[in-house]
OpenMM code with the backbone's topology and positions (N, CA, C; nanometers):
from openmm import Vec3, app, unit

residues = "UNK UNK UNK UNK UNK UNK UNK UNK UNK UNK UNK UNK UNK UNK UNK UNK UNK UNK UNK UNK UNK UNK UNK UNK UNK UNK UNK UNK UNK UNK UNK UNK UNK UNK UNK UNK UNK UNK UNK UNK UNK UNK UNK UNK UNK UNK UNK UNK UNK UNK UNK UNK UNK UNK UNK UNK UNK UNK UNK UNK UNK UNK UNK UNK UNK UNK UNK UNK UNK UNK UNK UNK UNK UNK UNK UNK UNK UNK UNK UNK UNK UNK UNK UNK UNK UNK UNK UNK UNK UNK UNK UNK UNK UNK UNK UNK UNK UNK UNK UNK UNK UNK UNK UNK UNK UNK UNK UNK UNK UNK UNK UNK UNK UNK UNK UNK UNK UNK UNK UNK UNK UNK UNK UNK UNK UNK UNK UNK UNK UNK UNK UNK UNK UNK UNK UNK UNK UNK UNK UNK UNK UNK UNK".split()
positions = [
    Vec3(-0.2032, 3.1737, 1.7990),
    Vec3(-0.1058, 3.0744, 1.7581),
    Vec3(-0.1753, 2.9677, 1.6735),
    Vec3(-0.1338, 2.9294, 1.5378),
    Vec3(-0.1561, 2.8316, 1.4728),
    Vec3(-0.1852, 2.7006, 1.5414),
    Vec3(-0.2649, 2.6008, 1.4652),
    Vec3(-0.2915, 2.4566, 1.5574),
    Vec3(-0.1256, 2.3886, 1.4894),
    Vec3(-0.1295, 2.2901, 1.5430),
    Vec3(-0.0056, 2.2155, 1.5017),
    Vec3(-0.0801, 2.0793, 1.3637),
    Vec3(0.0110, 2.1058, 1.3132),
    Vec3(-0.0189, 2.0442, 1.1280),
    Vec3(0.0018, 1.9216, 1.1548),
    Vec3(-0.0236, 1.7839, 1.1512),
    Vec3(0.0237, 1.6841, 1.1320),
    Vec3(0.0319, 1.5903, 0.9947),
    Vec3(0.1436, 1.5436, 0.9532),
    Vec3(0.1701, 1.5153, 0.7880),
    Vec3(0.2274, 1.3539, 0.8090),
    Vec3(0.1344, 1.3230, 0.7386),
    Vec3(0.1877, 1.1909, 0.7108),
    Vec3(0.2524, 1.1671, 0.6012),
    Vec3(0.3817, 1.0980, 0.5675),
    Vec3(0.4576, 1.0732, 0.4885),
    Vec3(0.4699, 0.9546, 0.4152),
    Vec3(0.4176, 0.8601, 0.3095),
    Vec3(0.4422, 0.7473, 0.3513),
    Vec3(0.5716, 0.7314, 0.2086),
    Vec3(0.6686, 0.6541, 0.2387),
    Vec3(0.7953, 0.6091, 0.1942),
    Vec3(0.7679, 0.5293, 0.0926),
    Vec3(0.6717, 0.4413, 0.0637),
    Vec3(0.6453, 0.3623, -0.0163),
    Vec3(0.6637, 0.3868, -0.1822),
    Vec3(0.7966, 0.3717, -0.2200),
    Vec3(0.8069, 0.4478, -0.4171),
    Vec3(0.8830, 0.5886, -0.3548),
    Vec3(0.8976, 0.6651, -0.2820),
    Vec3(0.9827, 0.7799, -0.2350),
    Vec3(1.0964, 0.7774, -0.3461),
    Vec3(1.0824, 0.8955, -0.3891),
    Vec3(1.2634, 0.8827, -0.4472),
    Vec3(1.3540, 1.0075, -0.3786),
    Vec3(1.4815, 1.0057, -0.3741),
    Vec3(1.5672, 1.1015, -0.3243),
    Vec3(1.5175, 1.2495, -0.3454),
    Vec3(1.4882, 1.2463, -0.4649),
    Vec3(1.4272, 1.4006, -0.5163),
    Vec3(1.3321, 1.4323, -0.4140),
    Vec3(1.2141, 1.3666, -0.4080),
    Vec3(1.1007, 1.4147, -0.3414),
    Vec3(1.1672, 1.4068, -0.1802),
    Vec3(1.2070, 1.3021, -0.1049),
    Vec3(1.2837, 1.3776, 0.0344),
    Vec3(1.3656, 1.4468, 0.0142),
    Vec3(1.4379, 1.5423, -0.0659),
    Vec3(1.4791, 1.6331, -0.0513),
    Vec3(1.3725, 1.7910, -0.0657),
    Vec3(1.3125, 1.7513, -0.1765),
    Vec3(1.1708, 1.8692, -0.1431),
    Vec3(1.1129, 1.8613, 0.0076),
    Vec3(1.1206, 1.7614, 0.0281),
    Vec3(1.0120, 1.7510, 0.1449),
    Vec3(1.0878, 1.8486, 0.2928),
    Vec3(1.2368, 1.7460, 0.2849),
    Vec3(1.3394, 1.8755, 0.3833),
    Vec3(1.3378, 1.9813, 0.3536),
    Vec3(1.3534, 2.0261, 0.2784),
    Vec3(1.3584, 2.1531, 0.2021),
    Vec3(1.2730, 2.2573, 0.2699),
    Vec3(1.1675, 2.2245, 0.2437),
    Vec3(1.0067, 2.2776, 0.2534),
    Vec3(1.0052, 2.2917, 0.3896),
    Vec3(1.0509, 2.1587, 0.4249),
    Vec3(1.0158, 2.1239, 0.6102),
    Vec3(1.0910, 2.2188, 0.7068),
    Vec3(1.1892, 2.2470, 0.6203),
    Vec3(1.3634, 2.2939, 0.7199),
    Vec3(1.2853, 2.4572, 0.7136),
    Vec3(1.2561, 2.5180, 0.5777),
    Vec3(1.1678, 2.6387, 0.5579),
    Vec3(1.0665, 2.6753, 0.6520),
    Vec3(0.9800, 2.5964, 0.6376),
    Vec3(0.8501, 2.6009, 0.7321),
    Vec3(0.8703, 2.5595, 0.8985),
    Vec3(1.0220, 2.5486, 0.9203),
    Vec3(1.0136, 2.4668, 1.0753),
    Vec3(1.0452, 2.5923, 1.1620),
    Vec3(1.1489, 2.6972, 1.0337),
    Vec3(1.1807, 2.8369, 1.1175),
    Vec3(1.1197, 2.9233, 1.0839),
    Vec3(0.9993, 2.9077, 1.0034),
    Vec3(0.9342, 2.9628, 1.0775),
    Vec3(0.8285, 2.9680, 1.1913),
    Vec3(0.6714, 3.0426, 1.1395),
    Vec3(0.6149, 3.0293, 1.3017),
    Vec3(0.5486, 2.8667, 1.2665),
    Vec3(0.5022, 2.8078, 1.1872),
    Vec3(0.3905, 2.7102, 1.1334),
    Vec3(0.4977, 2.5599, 1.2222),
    Vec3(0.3912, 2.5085, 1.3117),
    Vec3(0.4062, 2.4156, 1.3776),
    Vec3(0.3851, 2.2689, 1.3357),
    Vec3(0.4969, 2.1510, 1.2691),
    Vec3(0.4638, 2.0980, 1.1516),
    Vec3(0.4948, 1.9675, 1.2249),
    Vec3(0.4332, 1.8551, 1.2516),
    Vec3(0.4743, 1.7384, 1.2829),
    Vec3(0.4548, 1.6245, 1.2272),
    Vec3(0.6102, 1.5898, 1.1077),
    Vec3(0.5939, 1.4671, 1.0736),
    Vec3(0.6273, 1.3016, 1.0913),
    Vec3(0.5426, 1.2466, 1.0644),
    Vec3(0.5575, 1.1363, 1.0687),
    Vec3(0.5549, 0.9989, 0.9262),
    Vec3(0.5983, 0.8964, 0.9628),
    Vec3(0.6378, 0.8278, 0.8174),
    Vec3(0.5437, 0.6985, 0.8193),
    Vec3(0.5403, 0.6721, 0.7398),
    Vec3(0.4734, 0.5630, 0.7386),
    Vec3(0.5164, 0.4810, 0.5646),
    Vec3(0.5593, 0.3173, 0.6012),
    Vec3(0.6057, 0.2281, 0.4877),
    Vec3(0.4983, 0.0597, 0.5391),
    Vec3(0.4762, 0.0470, 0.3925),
    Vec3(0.3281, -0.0724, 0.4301),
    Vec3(0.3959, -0.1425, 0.3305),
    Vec3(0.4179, -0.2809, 0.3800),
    Vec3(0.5089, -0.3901, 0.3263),
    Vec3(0.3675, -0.4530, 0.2964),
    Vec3(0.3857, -0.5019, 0.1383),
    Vec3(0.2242, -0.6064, 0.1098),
    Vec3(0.2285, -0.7526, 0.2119),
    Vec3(0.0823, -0.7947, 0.2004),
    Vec3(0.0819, -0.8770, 0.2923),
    Vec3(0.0345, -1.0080, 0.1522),
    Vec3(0.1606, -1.0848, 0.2058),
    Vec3(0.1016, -1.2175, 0.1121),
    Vec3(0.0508, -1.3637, 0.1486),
    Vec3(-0.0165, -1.4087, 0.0714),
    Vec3(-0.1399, -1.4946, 0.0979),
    Vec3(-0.0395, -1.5603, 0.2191),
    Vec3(-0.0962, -1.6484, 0.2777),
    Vec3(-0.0746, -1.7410, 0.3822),
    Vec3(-0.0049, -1.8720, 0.3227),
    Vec3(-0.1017, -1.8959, 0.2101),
    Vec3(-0.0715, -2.0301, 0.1758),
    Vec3(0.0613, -2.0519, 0.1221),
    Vec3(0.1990, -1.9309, 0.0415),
    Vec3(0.2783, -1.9483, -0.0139),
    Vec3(0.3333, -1.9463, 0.1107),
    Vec3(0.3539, -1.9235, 0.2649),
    Vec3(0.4503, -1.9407, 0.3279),
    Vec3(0.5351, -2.0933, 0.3439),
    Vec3(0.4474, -2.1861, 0.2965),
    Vec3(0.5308, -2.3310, 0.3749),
    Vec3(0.6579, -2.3167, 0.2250),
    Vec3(0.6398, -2.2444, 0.0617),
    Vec3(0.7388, -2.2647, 0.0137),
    Vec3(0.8329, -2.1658, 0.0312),
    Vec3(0.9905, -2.2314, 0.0568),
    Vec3(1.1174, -2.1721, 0.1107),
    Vec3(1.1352, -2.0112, 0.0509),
    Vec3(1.1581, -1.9851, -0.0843),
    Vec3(1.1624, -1.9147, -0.1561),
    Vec3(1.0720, -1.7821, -0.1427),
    Vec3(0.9428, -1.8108, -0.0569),
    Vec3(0.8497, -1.7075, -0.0079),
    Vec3(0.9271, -1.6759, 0.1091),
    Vec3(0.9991, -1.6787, 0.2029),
    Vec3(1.0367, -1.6542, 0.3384),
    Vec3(1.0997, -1.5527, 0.3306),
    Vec3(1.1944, -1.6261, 0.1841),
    Vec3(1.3138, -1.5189, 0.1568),
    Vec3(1.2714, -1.4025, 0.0792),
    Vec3(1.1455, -1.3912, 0.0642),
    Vec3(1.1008, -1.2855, -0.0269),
    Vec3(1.0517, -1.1568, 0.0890),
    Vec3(0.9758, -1.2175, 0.1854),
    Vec3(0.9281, -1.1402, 0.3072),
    Vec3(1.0202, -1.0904, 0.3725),
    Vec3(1.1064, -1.1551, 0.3963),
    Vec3(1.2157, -1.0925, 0.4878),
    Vec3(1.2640, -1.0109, 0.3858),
    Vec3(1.3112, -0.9918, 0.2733),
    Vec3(1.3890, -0.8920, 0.1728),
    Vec3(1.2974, -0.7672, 0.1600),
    Vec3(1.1104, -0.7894, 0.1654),
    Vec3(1.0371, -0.7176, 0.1607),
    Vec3(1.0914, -0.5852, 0.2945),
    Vec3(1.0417, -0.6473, 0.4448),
    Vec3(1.0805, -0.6439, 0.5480),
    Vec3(1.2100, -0.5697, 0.5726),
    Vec3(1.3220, -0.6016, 0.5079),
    Vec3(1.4338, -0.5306, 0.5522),
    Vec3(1.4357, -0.4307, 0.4389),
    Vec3(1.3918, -0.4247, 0.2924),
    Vec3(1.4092, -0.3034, 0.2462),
    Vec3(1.3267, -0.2054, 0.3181),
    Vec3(1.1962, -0.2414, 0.3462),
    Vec3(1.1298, -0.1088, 0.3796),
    Vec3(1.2083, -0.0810, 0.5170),
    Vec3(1.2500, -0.1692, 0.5584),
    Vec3(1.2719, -0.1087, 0.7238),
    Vec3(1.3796, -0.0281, 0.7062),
    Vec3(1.4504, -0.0080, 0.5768),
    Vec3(1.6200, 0.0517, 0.5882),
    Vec3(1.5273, 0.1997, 0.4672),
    Vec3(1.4450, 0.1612, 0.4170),
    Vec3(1.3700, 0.3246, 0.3469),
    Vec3(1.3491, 0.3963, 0.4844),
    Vec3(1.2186, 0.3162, 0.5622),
    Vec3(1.1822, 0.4035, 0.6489),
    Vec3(1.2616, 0.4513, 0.7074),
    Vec3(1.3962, 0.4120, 0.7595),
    Vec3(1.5274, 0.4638, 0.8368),
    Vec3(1.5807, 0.5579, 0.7980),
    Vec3(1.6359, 0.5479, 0.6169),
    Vec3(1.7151, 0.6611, 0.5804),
    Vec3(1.6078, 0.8083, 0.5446),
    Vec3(1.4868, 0.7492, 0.5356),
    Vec3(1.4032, 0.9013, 0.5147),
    Vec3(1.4164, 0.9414, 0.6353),
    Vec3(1.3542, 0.8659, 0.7503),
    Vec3(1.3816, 0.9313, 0.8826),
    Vec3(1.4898, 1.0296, 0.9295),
    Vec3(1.5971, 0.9677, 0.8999),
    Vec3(1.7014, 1.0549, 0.8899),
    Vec3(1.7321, 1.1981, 0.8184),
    Vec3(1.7003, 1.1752, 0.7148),
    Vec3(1.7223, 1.3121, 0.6442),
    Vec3(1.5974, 1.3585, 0.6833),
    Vec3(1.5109, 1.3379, 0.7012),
    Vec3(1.4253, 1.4406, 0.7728),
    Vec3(1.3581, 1.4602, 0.9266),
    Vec3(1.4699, 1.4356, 0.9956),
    Vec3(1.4967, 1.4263, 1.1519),
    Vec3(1.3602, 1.3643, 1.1637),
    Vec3(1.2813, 1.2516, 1.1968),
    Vec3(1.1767, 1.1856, 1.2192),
    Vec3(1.1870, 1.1293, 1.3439),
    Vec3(1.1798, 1.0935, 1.4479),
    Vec3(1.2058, 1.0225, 1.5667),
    Vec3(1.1069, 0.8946, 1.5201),
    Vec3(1.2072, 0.7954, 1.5938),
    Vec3(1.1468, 0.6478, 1.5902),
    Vec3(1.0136, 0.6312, 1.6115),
    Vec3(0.9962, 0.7097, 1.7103),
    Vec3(0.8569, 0.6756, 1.8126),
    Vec3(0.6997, 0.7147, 1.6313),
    Vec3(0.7778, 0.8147, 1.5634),
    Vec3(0.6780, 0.8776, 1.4778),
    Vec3(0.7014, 0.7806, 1.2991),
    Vec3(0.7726, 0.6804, 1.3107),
    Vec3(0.7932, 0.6357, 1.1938),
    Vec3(0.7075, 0.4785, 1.2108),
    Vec3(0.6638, 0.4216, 1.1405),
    Vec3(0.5709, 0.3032, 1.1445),
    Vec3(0.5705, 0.2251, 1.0079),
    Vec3(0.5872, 0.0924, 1.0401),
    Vec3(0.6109, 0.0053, 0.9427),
    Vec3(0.5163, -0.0797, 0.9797),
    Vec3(0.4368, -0.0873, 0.8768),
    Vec3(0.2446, -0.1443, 0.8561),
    Vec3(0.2777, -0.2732, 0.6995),
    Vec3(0.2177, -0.3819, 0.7783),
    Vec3(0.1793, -0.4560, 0.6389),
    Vec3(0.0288, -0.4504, 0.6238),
    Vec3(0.0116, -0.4800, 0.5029),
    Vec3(-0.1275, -0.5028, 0.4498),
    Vec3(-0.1630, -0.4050, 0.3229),
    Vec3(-0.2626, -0.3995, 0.2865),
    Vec3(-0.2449, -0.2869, 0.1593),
    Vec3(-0.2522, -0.0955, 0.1598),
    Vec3(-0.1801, -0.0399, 0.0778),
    Vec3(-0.1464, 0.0740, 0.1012),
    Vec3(-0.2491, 0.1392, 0.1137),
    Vec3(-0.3799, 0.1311, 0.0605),
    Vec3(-0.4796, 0.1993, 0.0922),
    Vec3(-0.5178, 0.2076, 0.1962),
    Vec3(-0.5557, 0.0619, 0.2800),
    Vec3(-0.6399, 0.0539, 0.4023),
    Vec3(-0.5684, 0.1196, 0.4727),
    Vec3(-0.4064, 0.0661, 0.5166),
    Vec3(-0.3602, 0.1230, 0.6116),
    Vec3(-0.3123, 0.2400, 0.6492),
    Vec3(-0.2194, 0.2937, 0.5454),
    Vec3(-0.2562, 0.4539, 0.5020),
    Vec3(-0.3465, 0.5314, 0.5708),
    Vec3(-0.4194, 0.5267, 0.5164),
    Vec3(-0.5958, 0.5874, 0.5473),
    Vec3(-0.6337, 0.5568, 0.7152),
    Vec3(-0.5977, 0.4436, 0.7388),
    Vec3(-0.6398, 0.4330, 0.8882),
    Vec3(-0.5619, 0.4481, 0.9748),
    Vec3(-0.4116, 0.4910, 0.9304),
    Vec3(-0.3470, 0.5436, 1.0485),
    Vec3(-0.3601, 0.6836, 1.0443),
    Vec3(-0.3566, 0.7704, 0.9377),
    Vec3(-0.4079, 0.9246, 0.9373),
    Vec3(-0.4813, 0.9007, 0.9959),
    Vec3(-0.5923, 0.8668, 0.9915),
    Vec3(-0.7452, 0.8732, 1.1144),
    Vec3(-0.6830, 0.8501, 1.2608),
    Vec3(-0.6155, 0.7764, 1.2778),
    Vec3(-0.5458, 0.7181, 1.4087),
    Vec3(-0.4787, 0.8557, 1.4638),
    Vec3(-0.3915, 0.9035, 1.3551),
    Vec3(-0.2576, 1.0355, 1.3973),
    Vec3(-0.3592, 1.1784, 1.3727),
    Vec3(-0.4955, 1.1592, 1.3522),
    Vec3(-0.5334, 1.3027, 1.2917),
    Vec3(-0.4820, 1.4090, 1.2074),
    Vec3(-0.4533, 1.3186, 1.0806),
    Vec3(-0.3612, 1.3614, 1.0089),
    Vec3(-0.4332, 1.5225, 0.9406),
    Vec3(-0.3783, 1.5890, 0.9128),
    Vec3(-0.4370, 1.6964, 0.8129),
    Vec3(-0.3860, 1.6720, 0.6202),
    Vec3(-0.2615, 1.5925, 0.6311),
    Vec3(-0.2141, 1.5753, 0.4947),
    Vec3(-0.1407, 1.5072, 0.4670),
    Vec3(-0.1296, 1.4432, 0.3941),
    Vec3(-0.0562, 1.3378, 0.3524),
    Vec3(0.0102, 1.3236, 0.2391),
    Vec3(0.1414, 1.2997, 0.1976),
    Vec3(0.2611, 1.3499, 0.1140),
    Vec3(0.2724, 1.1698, 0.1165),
    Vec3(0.2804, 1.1597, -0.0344),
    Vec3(0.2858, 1.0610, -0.1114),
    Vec3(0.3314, 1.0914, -0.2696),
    Vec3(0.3821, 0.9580, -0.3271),
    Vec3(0.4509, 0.9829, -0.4593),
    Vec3(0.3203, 0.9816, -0.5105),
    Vec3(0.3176, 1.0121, -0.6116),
    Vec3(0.2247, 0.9868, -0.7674),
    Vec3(0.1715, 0.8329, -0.7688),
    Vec3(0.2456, 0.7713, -0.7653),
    Vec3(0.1908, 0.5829, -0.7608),
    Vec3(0.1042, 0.5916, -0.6568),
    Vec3(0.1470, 0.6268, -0.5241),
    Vec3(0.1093, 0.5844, -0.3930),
    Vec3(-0.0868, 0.6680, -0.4011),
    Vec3(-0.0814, 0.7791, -0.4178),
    Vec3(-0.1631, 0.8484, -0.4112),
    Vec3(-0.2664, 0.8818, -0.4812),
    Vec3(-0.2403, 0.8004, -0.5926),
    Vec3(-0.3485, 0.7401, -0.6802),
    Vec3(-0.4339, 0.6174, -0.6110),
    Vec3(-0.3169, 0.5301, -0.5487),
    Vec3(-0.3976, 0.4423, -0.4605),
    Vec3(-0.5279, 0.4626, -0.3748),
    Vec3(-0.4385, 0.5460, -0.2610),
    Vec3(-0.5235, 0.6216, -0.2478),
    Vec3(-0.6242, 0.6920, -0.2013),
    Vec3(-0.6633, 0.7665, -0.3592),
    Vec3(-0.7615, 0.8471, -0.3451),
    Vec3(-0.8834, 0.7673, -0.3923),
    Vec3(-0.8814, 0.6263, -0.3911),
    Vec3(-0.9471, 0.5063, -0.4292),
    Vec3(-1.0202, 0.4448, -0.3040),
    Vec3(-0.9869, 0.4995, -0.2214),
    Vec3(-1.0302, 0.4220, -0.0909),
    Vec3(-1.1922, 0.5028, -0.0770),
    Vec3(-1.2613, 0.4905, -0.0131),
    Vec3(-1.3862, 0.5155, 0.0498),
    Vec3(-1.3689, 0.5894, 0.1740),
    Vec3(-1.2603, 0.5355, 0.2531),
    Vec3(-1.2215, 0.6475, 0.3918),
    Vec3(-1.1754, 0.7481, 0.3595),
    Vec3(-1.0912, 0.7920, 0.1865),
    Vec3(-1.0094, 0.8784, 0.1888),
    Vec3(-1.1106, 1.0529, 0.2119),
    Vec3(-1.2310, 1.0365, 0.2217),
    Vec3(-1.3146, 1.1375, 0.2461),
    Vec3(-1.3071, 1.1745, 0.3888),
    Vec3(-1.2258, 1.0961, 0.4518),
    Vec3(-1.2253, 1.1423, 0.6053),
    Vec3(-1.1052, 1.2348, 0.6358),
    Vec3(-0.9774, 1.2636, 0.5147),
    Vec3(-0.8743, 1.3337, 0.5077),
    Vec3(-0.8985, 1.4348, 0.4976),
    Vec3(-0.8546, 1.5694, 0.5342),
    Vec3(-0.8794, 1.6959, 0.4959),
    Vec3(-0.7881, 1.7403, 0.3921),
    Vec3(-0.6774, 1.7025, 0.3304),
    Vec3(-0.6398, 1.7421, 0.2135),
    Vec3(-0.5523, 1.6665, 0.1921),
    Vec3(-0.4595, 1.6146, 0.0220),
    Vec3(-0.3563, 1.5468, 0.0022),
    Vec3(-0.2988, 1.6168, -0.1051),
    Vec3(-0.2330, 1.5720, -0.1614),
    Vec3(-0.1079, 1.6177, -0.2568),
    Vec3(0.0057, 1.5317, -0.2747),
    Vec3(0.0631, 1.5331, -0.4076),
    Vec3(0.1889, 1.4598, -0.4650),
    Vec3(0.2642, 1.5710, -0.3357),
    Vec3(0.3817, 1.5015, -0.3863),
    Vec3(0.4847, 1.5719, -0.3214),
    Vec3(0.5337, 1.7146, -0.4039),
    Vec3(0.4887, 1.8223, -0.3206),
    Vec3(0.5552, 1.9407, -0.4251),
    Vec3(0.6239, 2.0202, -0.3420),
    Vec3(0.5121, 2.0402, -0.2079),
    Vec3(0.5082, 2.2196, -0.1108),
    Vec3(0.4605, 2.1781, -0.0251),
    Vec3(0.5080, 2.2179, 0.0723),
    Vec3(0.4231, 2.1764, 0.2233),
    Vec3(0.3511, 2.2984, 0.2627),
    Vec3(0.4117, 2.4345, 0.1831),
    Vec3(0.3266, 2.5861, 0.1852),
    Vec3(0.1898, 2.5416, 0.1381),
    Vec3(0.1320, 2.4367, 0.1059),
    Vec3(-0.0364, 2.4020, 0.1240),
    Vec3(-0.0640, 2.3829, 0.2153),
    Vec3(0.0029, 2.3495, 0.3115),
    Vec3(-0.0526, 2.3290, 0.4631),
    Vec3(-0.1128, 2.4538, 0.5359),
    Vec3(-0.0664, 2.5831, 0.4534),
    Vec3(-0.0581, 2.6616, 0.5203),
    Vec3(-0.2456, 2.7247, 0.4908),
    Vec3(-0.2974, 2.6828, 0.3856),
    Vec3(-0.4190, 2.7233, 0.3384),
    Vec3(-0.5557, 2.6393, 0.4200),
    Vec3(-0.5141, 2.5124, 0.5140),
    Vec3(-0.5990, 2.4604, 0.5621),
    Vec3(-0.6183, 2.5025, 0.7453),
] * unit.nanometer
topology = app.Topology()
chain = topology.addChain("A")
for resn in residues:
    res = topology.addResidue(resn, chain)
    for name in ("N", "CA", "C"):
        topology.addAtom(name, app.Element.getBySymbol(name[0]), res)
């Protein structure tokens, strides 16, 4: 029996197209035998400290805050995700990214084109065993 795959997703720039590849692929690969468990991940930037005392920053965080929290929701959805496996991280997309795969023992990680340029910029990203734009999750099947 195959080990079980774990895929990190992160939402960040996602467009409809690519969660629909991603179901697609996922709904494919779920009947069959390949044991696939994903999870999501959306990283709201973290901004300086000092702009919080002006008003106009509050309202920017919270708008930050509730868009990602309503991405991470509706991807969840279309691709049956349970709460417990979806995670909403501030700070920058690289660090955290990268250190929650290490955290989830990720094997791969499905990101847009923007996101994944990020990145492959990091210094930890050598601790991943493979990534990819969003195309095929049938690469999972080669590791």
């Amino acid at each position: 029996m195959e080990q079980r795959k774990q895929v990190l997703v992160v939402t960040n720039a996602i467009t409809e197209d690519e969660v629909l590849q991603i179901q697609k692929a996922f709904n494919a690969e779920h009947t069959s035998s390949m044991d696939i468990r994903l999870s999501l991940v959306h990283v709201i930037p973290r901004l300086p400290t000092c702009y919080f005392n002006i008003p106009s920053m509050g309202i920017l965080i919270d708008k930050y805050y509730d868009e990602a929290k309503h991405s991470l929701t509706q991807v969840g959805k279309h691709l049956c995700v349970a709460k417990k496996d979806q995670w909403l991280i501030s700070g920058k997309i690289r660090t955290e990214v990268l250190r929650l795969a290490n955290k989830l023992n990720s094997n791969f990680i499905l990101a847009s084109a923007q996101q994944i340029q990020e990145l492959q910029r990091s210094l930890f990203f050598k601790n991943i065993h493979q990534y990819a734009l969003i195309k095929n999750i049938n690469q999972l099947k080669q590791l």
